[in-house]
C-alpha positions as CSV (number, residue, x, y, z in Angstrom):
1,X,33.3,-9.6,-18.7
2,X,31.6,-13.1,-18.8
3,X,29.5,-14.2,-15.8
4,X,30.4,-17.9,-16.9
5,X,29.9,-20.1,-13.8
6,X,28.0,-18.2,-11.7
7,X,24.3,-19.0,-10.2
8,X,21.4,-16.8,-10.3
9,X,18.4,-18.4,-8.1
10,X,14.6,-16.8,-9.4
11,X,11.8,-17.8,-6.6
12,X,8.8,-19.1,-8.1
13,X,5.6,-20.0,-7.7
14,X,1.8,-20.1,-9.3
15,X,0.8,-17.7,-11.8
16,X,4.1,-16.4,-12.9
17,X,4.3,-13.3,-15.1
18,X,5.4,-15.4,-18.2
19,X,7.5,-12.5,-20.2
20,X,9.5,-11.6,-17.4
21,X,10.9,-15.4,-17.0
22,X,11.6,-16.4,-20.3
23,X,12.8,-13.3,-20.7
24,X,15.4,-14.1,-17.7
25,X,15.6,-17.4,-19.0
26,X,17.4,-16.0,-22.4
27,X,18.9,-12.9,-21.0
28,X,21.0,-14.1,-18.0
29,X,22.1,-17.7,-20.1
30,X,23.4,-15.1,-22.8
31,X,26.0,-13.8,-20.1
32,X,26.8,-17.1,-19.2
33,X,25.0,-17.3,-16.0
34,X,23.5,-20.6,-14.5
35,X,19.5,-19.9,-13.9
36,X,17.7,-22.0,-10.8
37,X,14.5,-21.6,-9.7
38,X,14.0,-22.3,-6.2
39,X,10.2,-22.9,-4.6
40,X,8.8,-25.0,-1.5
41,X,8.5,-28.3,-3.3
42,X,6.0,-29.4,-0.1
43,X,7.9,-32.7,0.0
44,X,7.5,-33.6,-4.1
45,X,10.4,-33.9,-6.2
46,X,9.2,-31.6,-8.5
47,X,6.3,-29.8,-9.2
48,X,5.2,-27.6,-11.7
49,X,3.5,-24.1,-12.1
50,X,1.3,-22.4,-14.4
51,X,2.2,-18.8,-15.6
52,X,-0.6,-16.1,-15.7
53,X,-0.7,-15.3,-19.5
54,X,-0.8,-17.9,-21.2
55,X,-0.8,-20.8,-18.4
56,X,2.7,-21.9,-20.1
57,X,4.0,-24.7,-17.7
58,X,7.3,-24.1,-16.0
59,X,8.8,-27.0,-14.2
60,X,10.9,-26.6,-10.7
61,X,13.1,-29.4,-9.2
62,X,14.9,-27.2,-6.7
63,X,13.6,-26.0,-3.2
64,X,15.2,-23.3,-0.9
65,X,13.5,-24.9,2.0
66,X,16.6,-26.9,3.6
67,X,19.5,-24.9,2.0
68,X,22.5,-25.0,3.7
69,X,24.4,-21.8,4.2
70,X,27.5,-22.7,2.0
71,X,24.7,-23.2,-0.5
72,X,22.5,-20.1,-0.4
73,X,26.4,-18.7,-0.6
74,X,27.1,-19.8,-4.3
75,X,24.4,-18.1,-5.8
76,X,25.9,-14.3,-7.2
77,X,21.7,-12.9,-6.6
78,X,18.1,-13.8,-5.6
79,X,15.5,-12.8,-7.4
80,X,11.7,-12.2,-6.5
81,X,10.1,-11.7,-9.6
82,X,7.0,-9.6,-9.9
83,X,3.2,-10.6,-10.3
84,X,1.4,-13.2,-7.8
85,X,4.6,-15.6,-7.2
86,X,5.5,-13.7,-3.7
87,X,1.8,-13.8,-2.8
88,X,1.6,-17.3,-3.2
89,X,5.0,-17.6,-1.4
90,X,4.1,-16.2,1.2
91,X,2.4,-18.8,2.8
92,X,2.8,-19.9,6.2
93,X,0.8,-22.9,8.6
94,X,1.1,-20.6,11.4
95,X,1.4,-17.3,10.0
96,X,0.8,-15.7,13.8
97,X,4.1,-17.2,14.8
98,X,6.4,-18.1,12.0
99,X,7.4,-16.6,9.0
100,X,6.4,-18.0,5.3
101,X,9.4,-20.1,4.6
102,X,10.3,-18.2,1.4
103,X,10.4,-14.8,3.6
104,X,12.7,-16.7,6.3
105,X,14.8,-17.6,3.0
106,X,15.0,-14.2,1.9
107,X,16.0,-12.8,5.0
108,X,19.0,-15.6,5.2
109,X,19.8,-14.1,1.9
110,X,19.9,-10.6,3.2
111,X,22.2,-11.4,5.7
112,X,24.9,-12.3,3.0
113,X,25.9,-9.0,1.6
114,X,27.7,-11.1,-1.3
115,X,24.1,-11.7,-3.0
116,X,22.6,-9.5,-4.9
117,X,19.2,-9.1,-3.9
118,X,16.5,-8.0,-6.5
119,X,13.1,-7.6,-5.8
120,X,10.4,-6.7,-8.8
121,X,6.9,-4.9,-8.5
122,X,4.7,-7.3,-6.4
123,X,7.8,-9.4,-5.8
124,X,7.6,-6.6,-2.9
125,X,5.3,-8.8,-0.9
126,X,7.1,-11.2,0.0
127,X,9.2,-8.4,2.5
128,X,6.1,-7.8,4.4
129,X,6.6,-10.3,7.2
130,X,10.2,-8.9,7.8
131,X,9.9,-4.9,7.0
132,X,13.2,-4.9,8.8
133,X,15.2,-5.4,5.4
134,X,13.9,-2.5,3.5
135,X,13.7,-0.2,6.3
136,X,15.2,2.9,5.7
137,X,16.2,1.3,2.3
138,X,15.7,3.5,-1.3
139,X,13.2,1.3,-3.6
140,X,10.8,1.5,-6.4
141,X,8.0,-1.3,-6.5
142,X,4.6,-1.1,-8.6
143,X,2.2,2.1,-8.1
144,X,0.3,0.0,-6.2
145,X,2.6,-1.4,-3.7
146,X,3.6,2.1,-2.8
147,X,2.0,2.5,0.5
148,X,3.1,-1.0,1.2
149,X,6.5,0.5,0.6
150,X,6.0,3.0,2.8
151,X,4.6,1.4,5.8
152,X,7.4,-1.1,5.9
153,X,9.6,2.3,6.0
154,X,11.4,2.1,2.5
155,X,12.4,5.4,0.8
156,X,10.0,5.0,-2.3
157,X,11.9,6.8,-5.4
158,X,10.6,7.3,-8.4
159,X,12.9,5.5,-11.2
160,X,11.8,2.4,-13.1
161,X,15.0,0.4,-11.3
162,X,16.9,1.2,-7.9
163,X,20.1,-0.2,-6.7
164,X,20.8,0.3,-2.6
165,X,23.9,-1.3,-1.7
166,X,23.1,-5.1,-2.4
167,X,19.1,-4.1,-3.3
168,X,18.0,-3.8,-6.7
169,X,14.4,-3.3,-7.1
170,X,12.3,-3.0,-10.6
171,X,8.7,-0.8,-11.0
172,X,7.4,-3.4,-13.0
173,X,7.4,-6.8,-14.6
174,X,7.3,-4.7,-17.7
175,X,10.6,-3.4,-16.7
176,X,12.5,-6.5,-16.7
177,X,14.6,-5.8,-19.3
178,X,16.0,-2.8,-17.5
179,X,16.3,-4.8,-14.2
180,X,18.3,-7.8,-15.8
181,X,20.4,-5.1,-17.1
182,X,21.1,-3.5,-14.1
183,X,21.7,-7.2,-12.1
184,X,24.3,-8.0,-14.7
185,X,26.1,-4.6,-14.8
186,X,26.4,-5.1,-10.7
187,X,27.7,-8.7,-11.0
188,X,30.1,-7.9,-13.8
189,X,31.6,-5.3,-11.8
190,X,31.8,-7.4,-8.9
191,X,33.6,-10.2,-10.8
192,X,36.1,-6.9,-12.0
C-alpha cells in the first residue's frame, strides 16, 4: 500500500550518524513518504550540520520550535535518530526549570497517539527530561543506554526493534534498516 503523501519528520542536529539518514533519506522516499527534518534553527533560516563519519553536510530549513498543533498533526511519525543528535538537542538556557525545546516537542508529540513515535539507540536521550513517556513502556535502546532505560522506568527487552502501542524503538543506528522497516509496516497498516 503506498504511503504517497504522508510526512515523516527526523530531528536533527550536529554530528549525525551519516548511514542511518541517507539511508532514511532513500528508504522512506521509495514508499512514497515526504522526509523533513526538523531542528531549533536559533532564529537562522537555515543552518546546516556536520555528520560524524564523514562530516557530510546536511542542510535543515525546518524548525519544530513554533509548530502549531494542526501541524505537528500532519506528520504520520517522529523520529529521534541515534548517535549525538539528541545530545546536542537536548539543550536548554535554563535547564533547572525548563525543558530542552526538542524534549518539550517530543512530549507534544507523545500526546498525539496518531504519530508514530520512533526512538533509535542514543536517540534515547532526549526522553530523559520527561521519563514520564517511557515509563512503564517495553523498549530496546543501545547496551549502553540500558541503565538509562531503566532508571527512567522502561521495560528494557532484548530485540534489535520494539513496537509499544505508538513507540518503536531501534538497538542501534546499525539497525536502521530493520527500524525503517518496522515504521513503514505500522504506517501501511494504519493507512489499511
Amino acid at each position: 500500500m503506498s504511503l504517497e503523501g504522508r510526512r515523516i519528520g527526523i530531528l536533527i542536529e550536529g554530528d549525525y550518524f551519516e548511514p542511518e539518514i541517507f539511508y532514511y533519506q532513500r528508504r522512506f522516499a521509495e514508499e512514497g513518504l515526504e522526509l523533513r527534518f526538523l531542528t531549533r534553527l536559533w532564529g537562522q533560516p537555515s543552518l546546516t550540520f556536520l555528520g560524524h563519519e564523514y562530516r557530510a553536510p546536511l542542510e535543515v530549513r525546518h524548525s519544530f520550535e513554533g509548530m502549531d498543533d494542526d501541524e505537528l498533526r500532519s506528520y504520520a511519525a517522529i523520529i529521534v535518530p541515534s548517535g549525538m543528535v539528541s545530545d546536542r538537542l537536548r539543550y536548554s538556557d535554563d535547564p533547572v526549570n525548563a525543558l530542552p525545546p526538542a524534549t518539550a516537542f517530543l512530549q507534544r508529540a507523545f500526546a498525539e497517539p496518531g504519530i508514530l513515535k520512533g526512538i533509535i539507540c542514543h536517540g534515547m536521550w532526549l526522553v530523559a527530561p520527561a521519563p514520564e513517556l517511557v515509563r512503564g513502556r517495553r523498549v530496546v535502546v543501545h547496551n549502553n543506554l540500558y541503565g538509562d532505560a531503566v532508571n527512567m522506568g522502561a521495560h528494557y527487552t532484548d530485540e534489535d526493534v520494539v513496537v509499544d502501542g505508538d513507540l518503536v524503538t531501534g538497538r542501534s543506528g546499525g539497525h536502521c534498516h530493520l527500524f525503517a522497516r518496522r515504521i513503514i509496516a505500522l504506517l501501511a497498516g494504519a493507512r489499511a
